[in-house]
MIZADREN-250845 format. One record per residue (C-alpha): residue in three letters; x, y, z. Coordinates in steps of 0.1 Angstrom, whole numbers, plus 2048, in hexadecimal, padded with zeros to 3 digits. Example, Ala and Ser with C-alpha at 12.3 -4.5 7.8 and 13.67 -1.06 7.14 Angstrom:
MIZADREN-250845
ALA87B7D384E/SER8897F5847/
end
This chain:
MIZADREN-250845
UNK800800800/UNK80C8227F4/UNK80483C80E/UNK809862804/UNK80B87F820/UNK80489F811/UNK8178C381D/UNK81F8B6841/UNK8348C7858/UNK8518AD864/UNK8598B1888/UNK87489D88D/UNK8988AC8A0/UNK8AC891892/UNK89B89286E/UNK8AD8A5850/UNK88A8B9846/UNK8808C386A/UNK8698E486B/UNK8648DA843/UNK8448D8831/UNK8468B681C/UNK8308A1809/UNK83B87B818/UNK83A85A805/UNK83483E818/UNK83781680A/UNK8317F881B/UNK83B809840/UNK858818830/UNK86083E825/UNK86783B800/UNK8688657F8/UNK86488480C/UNK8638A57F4/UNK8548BF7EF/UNK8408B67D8/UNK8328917CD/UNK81D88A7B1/UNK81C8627B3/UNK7FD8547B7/UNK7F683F7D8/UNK7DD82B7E4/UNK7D2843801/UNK7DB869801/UNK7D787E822/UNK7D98A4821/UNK7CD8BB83B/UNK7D48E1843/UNK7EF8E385C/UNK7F68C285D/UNK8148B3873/UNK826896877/UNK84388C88D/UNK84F86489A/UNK8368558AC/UNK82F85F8CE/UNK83384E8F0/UNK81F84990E/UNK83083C92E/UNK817835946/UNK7F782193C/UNK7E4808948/UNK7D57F092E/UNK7C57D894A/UNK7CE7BE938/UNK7D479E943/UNK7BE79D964/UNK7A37BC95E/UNK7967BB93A/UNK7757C794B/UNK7887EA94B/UNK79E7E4929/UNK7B17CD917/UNK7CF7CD901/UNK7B97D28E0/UNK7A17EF8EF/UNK7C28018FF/UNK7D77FF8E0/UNK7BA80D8CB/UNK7B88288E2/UNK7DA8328E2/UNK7DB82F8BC/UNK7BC8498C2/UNK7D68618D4/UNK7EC8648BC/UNK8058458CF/UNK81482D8C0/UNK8278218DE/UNK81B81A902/UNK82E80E924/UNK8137FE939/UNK8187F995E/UNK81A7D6970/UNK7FB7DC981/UNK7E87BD973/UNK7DF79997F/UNK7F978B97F/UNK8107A9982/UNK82A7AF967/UNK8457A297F/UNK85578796A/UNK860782948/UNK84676A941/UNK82D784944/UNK8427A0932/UNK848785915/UNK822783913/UNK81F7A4913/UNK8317AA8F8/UNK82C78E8E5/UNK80979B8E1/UNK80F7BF8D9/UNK8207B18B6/UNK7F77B08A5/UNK7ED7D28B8/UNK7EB7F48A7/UNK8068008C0/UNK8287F48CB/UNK8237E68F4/UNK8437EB90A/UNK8397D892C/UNK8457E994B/UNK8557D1963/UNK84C7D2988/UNK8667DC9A4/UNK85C7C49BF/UNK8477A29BC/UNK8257A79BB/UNK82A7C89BB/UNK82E7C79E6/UNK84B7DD9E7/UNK85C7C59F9/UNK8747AC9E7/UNK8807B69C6/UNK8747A89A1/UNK88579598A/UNK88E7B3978/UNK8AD7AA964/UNK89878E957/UNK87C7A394B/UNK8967BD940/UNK8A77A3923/UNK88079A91E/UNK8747BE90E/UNK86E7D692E/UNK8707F6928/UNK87580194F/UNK86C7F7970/UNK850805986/UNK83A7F69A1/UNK81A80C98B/UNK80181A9A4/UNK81380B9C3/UNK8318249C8/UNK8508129DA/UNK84F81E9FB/UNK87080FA0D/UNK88C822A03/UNK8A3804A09/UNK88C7F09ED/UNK88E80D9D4/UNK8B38149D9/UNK8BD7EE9D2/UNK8A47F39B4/UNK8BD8109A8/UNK8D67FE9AF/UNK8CB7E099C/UNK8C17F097B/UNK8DF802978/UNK8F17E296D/UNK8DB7E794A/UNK8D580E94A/UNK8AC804952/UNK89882395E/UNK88281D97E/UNK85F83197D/UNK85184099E/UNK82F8539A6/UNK83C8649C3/UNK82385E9DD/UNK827858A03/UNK80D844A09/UNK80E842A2C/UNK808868A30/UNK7E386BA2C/UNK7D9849A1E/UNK7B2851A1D/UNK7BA872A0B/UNK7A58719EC/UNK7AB8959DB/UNK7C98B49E2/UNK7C78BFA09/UNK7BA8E4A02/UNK79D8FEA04/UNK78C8E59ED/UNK78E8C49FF/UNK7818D9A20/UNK7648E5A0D/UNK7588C8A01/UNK7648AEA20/UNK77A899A0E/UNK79888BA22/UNK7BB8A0A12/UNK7D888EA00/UNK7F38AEA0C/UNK80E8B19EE/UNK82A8AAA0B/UNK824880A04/UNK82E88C9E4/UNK84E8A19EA/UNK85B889A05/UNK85E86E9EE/UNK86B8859CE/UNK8858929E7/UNK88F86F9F2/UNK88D8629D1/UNK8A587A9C2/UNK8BB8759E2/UNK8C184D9D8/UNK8C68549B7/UNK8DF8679BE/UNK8F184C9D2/UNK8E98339BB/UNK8F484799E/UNK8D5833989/UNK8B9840977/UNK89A84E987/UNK87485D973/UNK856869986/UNK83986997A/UNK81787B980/UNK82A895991/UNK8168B19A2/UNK8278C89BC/UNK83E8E89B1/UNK8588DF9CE/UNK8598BB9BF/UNK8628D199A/UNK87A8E49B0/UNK88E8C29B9/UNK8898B5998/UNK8968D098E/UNK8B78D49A6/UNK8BC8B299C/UNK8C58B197C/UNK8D38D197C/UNK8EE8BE990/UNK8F28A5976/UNK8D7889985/UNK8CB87196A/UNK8A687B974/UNK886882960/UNK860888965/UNK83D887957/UNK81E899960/UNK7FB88D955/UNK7E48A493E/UNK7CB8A5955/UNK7DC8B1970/UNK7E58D3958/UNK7BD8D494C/UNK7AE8D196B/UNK7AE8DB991/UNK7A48D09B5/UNK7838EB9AD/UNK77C8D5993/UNK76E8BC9AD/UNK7518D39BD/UNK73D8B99A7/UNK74A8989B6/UNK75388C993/UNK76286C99D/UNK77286B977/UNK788887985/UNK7918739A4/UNK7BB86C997/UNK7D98649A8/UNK7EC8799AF/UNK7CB88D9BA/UNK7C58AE9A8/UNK7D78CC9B7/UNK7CD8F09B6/UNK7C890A99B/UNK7EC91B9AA/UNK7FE8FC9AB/UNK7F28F0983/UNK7FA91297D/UNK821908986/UNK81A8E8977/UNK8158F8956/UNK83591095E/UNK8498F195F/UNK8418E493E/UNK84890592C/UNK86790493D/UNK8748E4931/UNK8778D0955/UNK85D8BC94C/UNK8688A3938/UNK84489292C/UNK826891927/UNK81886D935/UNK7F2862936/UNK7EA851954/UNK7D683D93E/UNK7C382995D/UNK79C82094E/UNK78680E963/UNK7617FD95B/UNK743811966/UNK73B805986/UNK75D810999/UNK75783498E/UNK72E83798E/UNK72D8379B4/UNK73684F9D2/UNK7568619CF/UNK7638539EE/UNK7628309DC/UNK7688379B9/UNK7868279AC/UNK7A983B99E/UNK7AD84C97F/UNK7A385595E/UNK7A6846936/UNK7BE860926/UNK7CD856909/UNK7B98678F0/UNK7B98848FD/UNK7D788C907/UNK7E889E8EA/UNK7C68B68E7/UNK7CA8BA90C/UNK7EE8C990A/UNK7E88DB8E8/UNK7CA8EE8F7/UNK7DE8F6916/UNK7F7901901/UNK7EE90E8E2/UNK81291D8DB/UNK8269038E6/UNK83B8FC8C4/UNK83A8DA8B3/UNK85E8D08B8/UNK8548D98E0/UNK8348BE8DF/UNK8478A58CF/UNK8618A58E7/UNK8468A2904/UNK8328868F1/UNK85086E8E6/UNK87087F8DF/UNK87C87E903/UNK86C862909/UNK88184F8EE/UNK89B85F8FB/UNK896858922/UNK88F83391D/UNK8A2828900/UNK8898238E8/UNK8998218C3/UNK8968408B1/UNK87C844899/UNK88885F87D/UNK87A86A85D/UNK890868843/UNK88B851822/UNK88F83082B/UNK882835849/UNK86881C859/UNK86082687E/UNK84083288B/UNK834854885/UNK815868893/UNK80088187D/UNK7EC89D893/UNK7E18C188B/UNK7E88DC8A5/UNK7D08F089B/UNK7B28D9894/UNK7908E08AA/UNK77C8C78B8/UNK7648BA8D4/UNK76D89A8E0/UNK7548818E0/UNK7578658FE/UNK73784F8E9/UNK75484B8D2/UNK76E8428E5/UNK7888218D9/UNK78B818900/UNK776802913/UNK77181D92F/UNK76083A92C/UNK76B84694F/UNK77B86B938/UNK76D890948/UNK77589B927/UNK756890915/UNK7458B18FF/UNK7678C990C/UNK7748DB8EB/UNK7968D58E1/UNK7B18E58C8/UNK7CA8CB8BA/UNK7BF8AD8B0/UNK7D28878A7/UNK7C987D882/UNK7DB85B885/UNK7F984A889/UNK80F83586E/UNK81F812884/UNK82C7F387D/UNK8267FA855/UNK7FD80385C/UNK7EC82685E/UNK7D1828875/UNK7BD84B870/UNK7A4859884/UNK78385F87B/
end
């Protein structure tokens, strides 16, 4: 199949014709011609004003639900969802049944990613079980395909576990992922300690279980001279250490969720239990720093905290609503309307380009010959996004009818474009 992309603007750093407008010939998965002008005929032509496209994008922290909870998702309903967002790589946590603690279950992982619209990367558990007692097998699952190492919604809390984790990874350059949470400072919090929480009579989560842990975090990297991310990062003092830290030559990196930029602990008044997240939501002051941080480069990327669940654990009392939101395809319209300035070169690097860079993943360039992945969106695009249409199994979004600018038109992976409708 001949595939021709019409006047698209490559964003690519490491491509010849970055920042150039091209018409792109695609063949069989591979990049036959980029010019600026083709006439050959194809079998499918796509041309759109202000059209973009850069390598393929990468989300770091998803949960598929698969094996163990395909009540919530599975491996086919995820990967079309992420194909929606514009993805055409995902890391999904170990928190499934069984956990991703062995190579067995990273070997199935990836085994079954090979007929998906995306490309799986398996994230390999710290400690067994996910207890955050005894260490994983994590060499094992290392030489099997994982891409890093987390315990996913169940932070490490003993610093002796984590720091032989360090430790351990080193020995292969892994990466090990953290939420920094302390969950034994206000366990029963369910949204940011505040004016807010008070009003409404919801127990606090204060942003110190957060900043403990970042601070120690940083502290055993440090010792351990190993390779530390955080993700879902919410507090402006954590940004300050991040920040201190690698301006001191620490090999450390971070995320923050979309939704933690779009919304705020007012945005609860409601009780939506679809904005019920962990990390909770903060305040408008604190997203406001949040935002500052991205702009400013010390946040590294932009990572979904793709975590759907089935109806019944988020149609009930907030108090007993489960976790988290679906994200995927919203994500990039998220960011883009945040930020309508924000260059392209500036969202690529916050969607995959540090990303690839972070955790290794081969580069995906476009230059003739080329055969990687590559994402097509539209900055500029308007839209109102439509949960009744959604590729996920859960429908547990608070973005359903919100108007967005920018908008994912597909993604070319693994030699197939998948467009949006």
């Amino acid at each position: 199949m001949k595939l021709l992309i019409k006047q698209a603007c490559i964003t690519d750093p490491l491509s010849s014709h970055n920042g150039t407008i091209q018409d792109i010939l695609i063949e069989k998965g591979t990049i036959r011609e980029i010019a600026d002008s083709i006439s050959e005929k194809a079998d499918q032509v796509i041309e759109q004003k202000g059209l973009q496209i850069s390598p393929g994008w990468v989300d770091i922290f998803s949960n598929f639900a698969d094996p163990g909870y395909e009540f919530k998702e599975t491996l086919e309903t995820g990967s079309a969802a992420a194909a929606s967002g514009g993805f055409t790589d995902v890391f999904l946590i170990p928190d499934t049944q069984p956990v991703t603690d062995n190579k067995s279950q990273v070997e199935f992982l990836r085994q079954r990613s090979s007929s998906l619209p995306v490309s799986i990367w398996p994230i390999g558990a710290i400690t067994k079980n996910l207890d955050g007692k005894h260490l994983a097998e994590m060499y094992d699952m290392q030489n099997s395909g994982a891409i890093a190492f987390s315990d996913g919604l169940h932070p490490v809390q003993s610093s002796g576990v984590l720091v032989k984790a360090l430790q351990y990874v080193k020995a292969f350059h892994g990466v090990v992922i953290q939420i920094p949470d302390d969950t034994s400072i206000s366990p029963n919090g369910l949204m940011h300690e505040g004016i807010i929480s008070t009003q409404l009579g919801l127990p606090g989560k204060p942003m110190m279980s957060e900043e403990l842990i970042i601070a120690r975090d940083i502290k055993l990297a440090r010792y351990s001279q190993s390779r530390i991310h955080f993700t879902g990062v919410t507090s402006p003092k954590s940004i300050d250490y991040i920040r201190r830290g690698k301006d001191s030559g620490l090999d450390i990196s971070c995320s923050v969720t979309p939704y933690h930029l779009f919304f705020s602990d007012e945005s609860l008044v409601e009780y939506d239990t679809n904005l019920k997240v962990y990390p909770p939501l903060r305040s408008k002051a604190i997203t406001s720093k949040l935002k500052e941080a991205v702009l400013d480069g010390t946040i590294d990327c932009i990572a979904s905290h793709h975590l759907p669940h089935e109806y019944d654990s988020k149609t009930l009392e907030f108090e007993y609503a489960k976790y988290g939101m679906s994200g995927l395809e919203t994500a990039y319209a998220v960011i883009q309307t945040l930020f309508p300035d924000l260059t392209a070169e500036k969202i690529y690097a916050l969607f995959g380009g540090n990303a690839r860079r972070i955790f290794k993943l081969n580069p995906s360039t476009i230059e003739k010959g080329g055969n990687g992945s590559l994402t097509l969106f539209n900055p500029g695009f308007e839209w109102v996004y439509d949960l009744s249409k959604t590729a996920s199994k859960s429908k547990n979004s608070p973005y359903d009818g919100k108007k967005f600018r920018g908008k994912v038109l597909g993604i070319i992976t693994k030699g197939k474009l998948h467009l949006n409708s």
